[in-house]
N, C-alpha and C positions, 0 to 999 in steps of 0.2 A: 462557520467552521463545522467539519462532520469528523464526529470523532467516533473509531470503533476500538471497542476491545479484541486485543488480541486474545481466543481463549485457546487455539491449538495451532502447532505450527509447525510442520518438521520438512526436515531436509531429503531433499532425494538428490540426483546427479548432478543436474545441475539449475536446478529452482525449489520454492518454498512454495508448500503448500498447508492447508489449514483450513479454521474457523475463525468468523469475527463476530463479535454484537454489535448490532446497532440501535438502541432505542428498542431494546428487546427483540430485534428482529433477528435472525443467524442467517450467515454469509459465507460463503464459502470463499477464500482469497489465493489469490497463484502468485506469487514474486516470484521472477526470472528477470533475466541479463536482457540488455536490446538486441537480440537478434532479428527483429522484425524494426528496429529503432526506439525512441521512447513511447511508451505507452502509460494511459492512463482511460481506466476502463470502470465505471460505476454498476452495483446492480440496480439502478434507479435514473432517472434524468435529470440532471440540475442544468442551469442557464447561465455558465459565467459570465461574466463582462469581458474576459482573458481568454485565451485558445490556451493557454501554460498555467499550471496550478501547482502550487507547491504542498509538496507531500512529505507531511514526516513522519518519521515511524521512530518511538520514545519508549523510554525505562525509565528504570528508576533510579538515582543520582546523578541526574541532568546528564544521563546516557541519550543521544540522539545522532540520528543524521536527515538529511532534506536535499529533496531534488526538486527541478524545474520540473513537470511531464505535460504535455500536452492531452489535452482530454478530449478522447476518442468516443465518447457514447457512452450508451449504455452496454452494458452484459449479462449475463445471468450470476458471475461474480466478480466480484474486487478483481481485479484486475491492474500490476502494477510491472512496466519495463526499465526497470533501470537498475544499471551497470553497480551504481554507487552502492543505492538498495539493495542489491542483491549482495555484493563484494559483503559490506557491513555485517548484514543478518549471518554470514559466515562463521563469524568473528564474536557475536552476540545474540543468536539467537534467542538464547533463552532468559537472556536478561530485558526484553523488546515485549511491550504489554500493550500497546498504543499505534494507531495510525489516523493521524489528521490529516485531512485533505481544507488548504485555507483557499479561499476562492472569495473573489465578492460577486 
């Protein structure tokens, strides 16, 4: 599992954008809606065994939500398409400190 901190994250029209850590690294992150479909975008390469990864993005008092996203590559950032994801963070942005990507 790869967990990043969320440390900035704000709203524009209609997507999120921000910083994450990773393992002391900073990442730049985009959440928006599927308008291109689901997406799921790394700044790094991993190998799943799955084409589909479940993504969630968490707070604090067992605040979460989780999508299926298919993982499209690498990017230069986090990169995350989904309706769900995006709907939620609406709703909660500022209570949302966490994004796991579980994968085997």
């Amino acid at each position: 599992m790869l967990s990043f901190k969320i440390t900035k994250l704000d709203i524009f029209q209609s997507y999120f954008f921000g910083e994450t850590e990773f393992r002391s690294d900073k990442y730049k992150v985009n959440i928006q809606n599927q308008r291109r479909g689901k997406v799921l975008k790394l700044p790094f390469e991993i190998k799943p065994k799955s084409e589909k990864i479940v993504v969630r993005v968490s707070g604090k008092e067992d605040l979460f939500i989780e999508d299926y996203l298919p993982y499209k590559g690498e990017s230069e950032w986090l990169e995350i398409d989904s309706d769900e994801i995006t709907y939620f963070l609406a709703d909660h942005q500022d209570k949302c400190d966490t994004i796991e990507i579980m994968y085997e």
